[in-house]
C-alpha positions as CSV (number, residue, x, y, z in Angstrom):
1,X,6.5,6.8,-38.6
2,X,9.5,5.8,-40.6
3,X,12.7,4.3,-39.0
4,X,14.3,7.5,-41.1
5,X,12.1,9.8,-39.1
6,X,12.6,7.8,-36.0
7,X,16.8,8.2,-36.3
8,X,16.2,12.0,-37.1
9,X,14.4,12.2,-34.0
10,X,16.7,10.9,-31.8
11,X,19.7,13.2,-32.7
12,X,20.4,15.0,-29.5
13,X,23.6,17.6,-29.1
14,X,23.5,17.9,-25.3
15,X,23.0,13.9,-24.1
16,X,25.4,11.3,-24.7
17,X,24.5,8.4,-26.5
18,X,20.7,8.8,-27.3
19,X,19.4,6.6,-29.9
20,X,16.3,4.4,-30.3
21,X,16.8,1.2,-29.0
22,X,14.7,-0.6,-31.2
23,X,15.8,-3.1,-33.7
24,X,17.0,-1.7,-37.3
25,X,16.5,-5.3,-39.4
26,X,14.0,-7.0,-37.4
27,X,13.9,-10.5,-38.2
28,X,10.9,-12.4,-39.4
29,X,8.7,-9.7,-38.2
30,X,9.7,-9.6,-34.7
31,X,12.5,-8.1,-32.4
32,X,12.2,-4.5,-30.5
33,X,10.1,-1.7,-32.4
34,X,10.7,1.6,-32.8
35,X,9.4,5.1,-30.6
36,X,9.3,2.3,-27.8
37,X,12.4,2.4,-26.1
38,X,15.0,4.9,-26.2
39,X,18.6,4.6,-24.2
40,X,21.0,7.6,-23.4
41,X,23.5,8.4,-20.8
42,X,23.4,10.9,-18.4
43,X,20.6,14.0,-18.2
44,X,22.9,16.4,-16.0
45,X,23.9,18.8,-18.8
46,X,20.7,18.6,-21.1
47,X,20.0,21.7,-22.8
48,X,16.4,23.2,-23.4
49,X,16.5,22.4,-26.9
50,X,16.9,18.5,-26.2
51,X,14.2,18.8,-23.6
52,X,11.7,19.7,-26.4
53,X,13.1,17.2,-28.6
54,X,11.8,14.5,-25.5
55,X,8.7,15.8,-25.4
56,X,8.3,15.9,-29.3
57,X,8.8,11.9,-29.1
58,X,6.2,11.7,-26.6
59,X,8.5,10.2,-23.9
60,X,6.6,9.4,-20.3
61,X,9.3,8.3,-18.4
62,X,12.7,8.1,-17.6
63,X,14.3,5.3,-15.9
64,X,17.9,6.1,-14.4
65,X,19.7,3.6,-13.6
66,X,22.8,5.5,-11.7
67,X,23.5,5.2,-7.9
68,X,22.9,8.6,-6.5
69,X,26.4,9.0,-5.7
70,X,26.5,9.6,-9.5
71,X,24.1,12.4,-9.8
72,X,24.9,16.2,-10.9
73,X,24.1,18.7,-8.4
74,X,21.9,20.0,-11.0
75,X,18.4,18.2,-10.6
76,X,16.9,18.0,-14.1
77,X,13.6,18.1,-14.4
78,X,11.2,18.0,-17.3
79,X,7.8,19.2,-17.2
80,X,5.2,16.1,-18.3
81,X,8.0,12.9,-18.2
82,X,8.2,11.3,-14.8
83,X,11.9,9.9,-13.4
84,X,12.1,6.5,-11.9
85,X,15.2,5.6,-9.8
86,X,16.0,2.5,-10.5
87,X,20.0,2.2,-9.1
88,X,22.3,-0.2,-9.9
89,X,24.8,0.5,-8.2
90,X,28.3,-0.5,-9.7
91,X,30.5,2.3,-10.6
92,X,32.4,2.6,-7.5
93,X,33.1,-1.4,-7.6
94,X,34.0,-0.6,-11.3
95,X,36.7,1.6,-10.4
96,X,38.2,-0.1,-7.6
97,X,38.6,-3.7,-9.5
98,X,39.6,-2.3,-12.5
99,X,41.6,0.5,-11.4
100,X,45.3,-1.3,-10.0
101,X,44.8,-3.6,-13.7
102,X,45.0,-0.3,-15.4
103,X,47.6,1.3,-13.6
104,X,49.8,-1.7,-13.5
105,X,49.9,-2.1,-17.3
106,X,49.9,-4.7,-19.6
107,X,46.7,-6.5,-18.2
108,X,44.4,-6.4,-21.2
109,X,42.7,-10.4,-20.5
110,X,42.9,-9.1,-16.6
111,X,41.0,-6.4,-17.6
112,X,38.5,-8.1,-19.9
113,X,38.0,-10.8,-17.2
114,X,37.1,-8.5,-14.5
115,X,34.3,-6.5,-16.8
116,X,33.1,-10.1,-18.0
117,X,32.4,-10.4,-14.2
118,X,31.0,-7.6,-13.4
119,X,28.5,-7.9,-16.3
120,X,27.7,-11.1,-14.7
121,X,26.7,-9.2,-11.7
122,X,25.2,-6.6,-13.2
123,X,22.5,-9.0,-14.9
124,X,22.2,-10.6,-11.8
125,X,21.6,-7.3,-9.6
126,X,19.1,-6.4,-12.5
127,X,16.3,-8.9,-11.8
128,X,14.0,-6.8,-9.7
129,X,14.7,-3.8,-12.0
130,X,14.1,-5.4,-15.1
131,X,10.8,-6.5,-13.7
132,X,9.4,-3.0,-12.9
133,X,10.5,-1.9,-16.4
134,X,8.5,-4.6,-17.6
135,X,6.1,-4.0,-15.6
136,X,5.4,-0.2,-16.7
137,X,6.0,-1.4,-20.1
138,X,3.0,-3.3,-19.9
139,X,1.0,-0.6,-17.7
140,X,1.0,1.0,-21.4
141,X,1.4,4.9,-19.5
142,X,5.0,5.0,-19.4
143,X,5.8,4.5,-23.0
144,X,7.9,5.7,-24.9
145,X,10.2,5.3,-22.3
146,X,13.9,5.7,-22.2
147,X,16.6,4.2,-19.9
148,X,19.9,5.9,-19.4
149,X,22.9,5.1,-16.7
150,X,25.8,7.5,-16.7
151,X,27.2,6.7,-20.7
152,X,24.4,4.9,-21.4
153,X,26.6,1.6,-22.7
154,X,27.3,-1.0,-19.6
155,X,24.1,-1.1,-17.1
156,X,21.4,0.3,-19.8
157,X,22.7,-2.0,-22.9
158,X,22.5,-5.1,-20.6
159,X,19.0,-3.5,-19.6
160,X,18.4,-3.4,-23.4
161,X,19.7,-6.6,-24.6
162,X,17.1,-8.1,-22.1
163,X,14.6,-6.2,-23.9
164,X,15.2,-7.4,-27.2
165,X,15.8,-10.5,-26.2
166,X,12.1,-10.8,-24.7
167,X,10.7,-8.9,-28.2
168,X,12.4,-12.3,-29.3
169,X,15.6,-10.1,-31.2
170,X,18.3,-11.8,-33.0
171,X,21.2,-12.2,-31.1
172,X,22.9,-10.1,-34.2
173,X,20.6,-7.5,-33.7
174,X,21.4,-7.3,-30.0
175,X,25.5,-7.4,-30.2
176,X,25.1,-4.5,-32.9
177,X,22.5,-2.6,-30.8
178,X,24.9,-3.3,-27.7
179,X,28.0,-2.1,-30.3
180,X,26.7,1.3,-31.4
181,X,27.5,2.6,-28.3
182,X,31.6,2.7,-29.4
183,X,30.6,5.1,-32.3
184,X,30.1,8.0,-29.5
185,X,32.2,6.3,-26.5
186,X,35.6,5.7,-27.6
187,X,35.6,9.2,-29.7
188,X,34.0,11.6,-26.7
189,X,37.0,9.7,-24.3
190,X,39.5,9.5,-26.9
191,X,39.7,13.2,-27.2
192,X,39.8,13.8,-23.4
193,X,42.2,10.7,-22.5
194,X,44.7,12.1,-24.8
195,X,44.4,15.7,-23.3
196,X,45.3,14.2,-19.6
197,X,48.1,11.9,-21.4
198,X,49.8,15.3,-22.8
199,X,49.2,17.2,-19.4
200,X,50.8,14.7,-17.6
201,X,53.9,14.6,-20.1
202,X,53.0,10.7,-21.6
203,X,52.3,9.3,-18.0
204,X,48.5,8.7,-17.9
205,X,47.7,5.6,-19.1
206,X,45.4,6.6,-21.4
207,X,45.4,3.9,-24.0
208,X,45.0,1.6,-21.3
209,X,41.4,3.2,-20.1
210,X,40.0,3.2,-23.5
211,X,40.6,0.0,-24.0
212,X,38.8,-0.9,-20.6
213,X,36.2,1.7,-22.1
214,X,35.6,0.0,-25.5
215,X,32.8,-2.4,-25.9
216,X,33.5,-6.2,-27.0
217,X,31.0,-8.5,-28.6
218,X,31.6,-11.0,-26.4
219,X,30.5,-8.6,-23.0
220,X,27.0,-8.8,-24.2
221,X,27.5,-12.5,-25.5
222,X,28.1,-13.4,-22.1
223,X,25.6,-11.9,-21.0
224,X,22.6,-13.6,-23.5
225,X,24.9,-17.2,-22.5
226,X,24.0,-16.4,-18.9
227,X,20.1,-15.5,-19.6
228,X,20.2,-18.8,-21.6
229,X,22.1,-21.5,-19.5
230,X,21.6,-19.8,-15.8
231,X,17.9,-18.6,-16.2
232,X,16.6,-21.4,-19.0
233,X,16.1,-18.1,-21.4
234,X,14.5,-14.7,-20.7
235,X,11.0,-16.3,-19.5
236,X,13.4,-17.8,-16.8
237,X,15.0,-14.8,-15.8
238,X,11.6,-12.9,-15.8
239,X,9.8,-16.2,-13.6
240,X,12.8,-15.7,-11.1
241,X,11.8,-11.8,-10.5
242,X,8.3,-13.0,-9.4
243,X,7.2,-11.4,-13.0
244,X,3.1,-13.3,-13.9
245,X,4.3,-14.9,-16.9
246,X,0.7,-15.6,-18.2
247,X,1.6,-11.7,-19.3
248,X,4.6,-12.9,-20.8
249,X,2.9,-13.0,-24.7
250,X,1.4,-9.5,-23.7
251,X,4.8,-8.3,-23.0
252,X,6.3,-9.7,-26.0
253,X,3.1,-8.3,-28.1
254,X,3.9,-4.9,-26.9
255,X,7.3,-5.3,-27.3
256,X,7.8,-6.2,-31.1
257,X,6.6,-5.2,-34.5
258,X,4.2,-7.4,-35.3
């Protein structure tokens, strides 16, 4: 099927952020192939017409990766695609470090330092969960697969840089990958931080949020630094989850285009 196709497909109205996560330019034949991976944010509000569109692209499971402290009332369920829990669990830490920054104004490099961190520990925390993703990658019964959190941008594009970076993805192809997310982000909270700003006559610091909102290159830079110096690349972060790496040219087979 054709990457045009594959786009087309992944247009959904009622779910934030859904795109393939595969690579667009792969380069020299290699980097994270299309229908394999898809990323989103939240299910709560899906509409039936999205839920056909999931099982049109044959998707068998869904990983979330949200605490349940972040889940609708409304369970969502869809007939013939199984949901893994997978939590990790750092919106309410979020908030609170980033919250008296924000409110204090003037704190942009406060701000930035504090997510730089806290992508740190996300890809840290992620170890065992990146494993099992792997792991059901490989088991061959749970792909297509997609991974949401709750906007689909901070815990799944870290999930989905570590992807690529195992289909052996340029670290171009990641940032942009990791970037897209802004094209839907800072529009969908523009819209509704300006709302509250108005409603509270010019007090909420709304300019101040979406610019803790907005993705930088250099969060997911960090990250891939990390991977690289910490773990001695992605074998090395995989090796430190307990992962068999005599699968690890399986995985990466699986993974890519070639």
């Amino acid at each position: 099927m054709s990457a045009e196709k594959y786009e087309y497909q992944a247009m959904l109205k009622s779910v934030m952020n859904f795109r393939d996560a595969g690579d667009s330019d792969p380069a020299g034949g290699t980097g994270l192939r299309k229908g394999l991976i898809y990323r989103s944010g939240s299910l709560d509000r899906i509409k039936r017409e999205d839920i056909r569109r999931l099982q049109q692209l044959g998707i068998k499971a869904i990983v979330d990766l949200r605490a349940p402290a972040e889940y609708s009332k409304r369970k969502v369920v869809i007939p013939g695609i199984n949901v893994f829990s997978m939590p990790l669990d750092f919106e309410y830490v979020t908030r609170e470090r980033l919250k008296p920054l924000i409110m204090s104004g003037n704190q942009e490099e406060a701000v930035q330092k504090v997510i730089t961190e806290l992508y740190r520990e996300i890809l840290d925390a992620a170890i065992p969960i990146y494993r099992e993703i792997v792991e059901m990658i490989l088991d061959g019964g749970h792909t297509p697969m997609l991974i949401h959190c709750r906007a689909g941008k901070d815990r799944t594009g870290i999930i989905c840089a570590l992807l690529q970076m195992a289909a052996g993805s340029s670290e171009d192809s990641i940032i942009r990958n990791f970037m897209k997310s802004n094209d839907v982000i800072v529009p969908y909270y523009r819209k509704r931080l300006w709302i509250r700003k108005i409603l509270s006559l010019g007090f909420f610091p709304a300019d101040a949020i979406l610019d803790a909102i907005t993705l930088r290159g250099e969060n997911i830079r960090e990250v891939i630094k990390r991977v690289r110096v910490h773990y001695g690349g992605i074998a090395g972060y995989l090796s430190v989850s307990g992962f068999d790496m005599s699968k690890f040219m399986l995985l990466k087979g699986k993974l890519n285009n070639i």
